[in-house]
ZASESE-340332 format. One line per 2 residues: their letters; for each residue x, y, z of C-alpha. Coordinates in nm, 2 decimals, padded with zeros to 4 digits, always signed. Layout:
N
A	X/Y/Z; ...
This chain:
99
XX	+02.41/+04.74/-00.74; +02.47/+04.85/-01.09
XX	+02.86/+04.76/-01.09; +02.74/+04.40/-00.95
XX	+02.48/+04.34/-01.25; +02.77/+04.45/-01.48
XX	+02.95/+04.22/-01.35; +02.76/+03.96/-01.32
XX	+02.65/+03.97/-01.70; +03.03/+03.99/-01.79
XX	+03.08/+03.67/-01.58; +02.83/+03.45/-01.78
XX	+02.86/+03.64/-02.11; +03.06/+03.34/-02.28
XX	+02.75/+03.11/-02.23; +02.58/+03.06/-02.55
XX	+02.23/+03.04/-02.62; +02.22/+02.64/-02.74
XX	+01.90/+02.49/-02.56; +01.65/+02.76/-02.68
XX	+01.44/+02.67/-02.95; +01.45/+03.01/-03.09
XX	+01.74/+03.16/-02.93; +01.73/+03.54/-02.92
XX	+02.03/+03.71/-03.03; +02.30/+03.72/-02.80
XX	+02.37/+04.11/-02.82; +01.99/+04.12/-02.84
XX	+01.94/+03.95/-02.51; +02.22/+04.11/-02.34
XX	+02.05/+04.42/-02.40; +01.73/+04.31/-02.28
XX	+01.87/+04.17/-01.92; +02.02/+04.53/-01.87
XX	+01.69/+04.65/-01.91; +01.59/+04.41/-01.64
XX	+01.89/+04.46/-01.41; +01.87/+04.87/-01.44
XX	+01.52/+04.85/-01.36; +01.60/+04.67/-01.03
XX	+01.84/+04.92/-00.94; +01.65/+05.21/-01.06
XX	+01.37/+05.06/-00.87; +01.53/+05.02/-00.51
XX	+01.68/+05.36/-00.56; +01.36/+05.49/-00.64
XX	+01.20/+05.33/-00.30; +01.46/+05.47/-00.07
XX	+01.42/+05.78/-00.22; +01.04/+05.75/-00.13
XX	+01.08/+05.65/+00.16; +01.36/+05.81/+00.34
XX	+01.43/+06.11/+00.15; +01.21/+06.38/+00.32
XX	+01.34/+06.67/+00.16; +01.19/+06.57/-00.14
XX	+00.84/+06.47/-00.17; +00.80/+06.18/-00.41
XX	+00.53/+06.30/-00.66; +00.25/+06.11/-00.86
XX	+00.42/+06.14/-01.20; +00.76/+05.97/-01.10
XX	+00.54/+05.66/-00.89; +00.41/+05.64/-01.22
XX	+00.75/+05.66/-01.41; +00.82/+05.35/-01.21
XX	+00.54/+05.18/-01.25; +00.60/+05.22/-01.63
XX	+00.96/+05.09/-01.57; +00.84/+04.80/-01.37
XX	+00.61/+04.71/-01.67; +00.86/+04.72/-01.90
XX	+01.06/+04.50/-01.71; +00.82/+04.23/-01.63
XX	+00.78/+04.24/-02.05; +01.13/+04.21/-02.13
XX	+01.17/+03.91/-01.84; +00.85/+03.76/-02.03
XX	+01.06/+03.75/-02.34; +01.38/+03.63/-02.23
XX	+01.33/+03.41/-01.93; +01.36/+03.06/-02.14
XX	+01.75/+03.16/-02.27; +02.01/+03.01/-02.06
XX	+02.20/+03.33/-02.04; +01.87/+03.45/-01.87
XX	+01.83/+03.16/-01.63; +02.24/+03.18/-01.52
XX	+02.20/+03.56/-01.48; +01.92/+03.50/-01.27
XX	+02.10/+03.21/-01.08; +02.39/+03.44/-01.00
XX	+02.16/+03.67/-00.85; +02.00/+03.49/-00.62
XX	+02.23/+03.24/-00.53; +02.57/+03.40/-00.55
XX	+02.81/+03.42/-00.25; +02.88/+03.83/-00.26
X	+03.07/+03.83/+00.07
């Protein structure tokens, strides 16, 4: 899943950030949708791990570590979600043929 956001921000990187009213950076927001893409693949990982890894039981602190990360990237989504970068990224995750 990490190679796949990778790519995917590579894929719409050209698009510049034109309709926003005040347009973040564009290194800026690149930086902030990696922070959103590793937290969904830090975050699945994370659940598996919980839930089918039984030679390890999953403690209170790392629940709490991802918690924490899913904050952070709720925040970051808050910040960016009005760029177009932001709305194509999110496009070509939902809606992208990955066959």
């Amino acid at each position: 899943m990490k190679d796949a956001s990778t790519a995917i921000l590579k894929e719409i990187g050209n698009v510049q950030n034109q309709e926003s009213p005040n347009p973040i950076p564009q290194q800026d927001l690149r930086f902030r949708l990696s922070i959103v893409a590793q937290a969904f693949v830090d975050l699945q990982q994370a659940r598996h791990r919980a839930d089918y890894d039984i030679e390890e039981p999953f403690q209170p602190l790392d629940a709490a570590v991802d918690v924490a990360q899913a904050q952070l990237a709720f925040l970051t989504w808050a910040e960016v979600k009005d760029e177009l970068l932001a709305q194509r990224y999110l496009y070509s995750l939902l809606f992208k043929d990955r066959s």
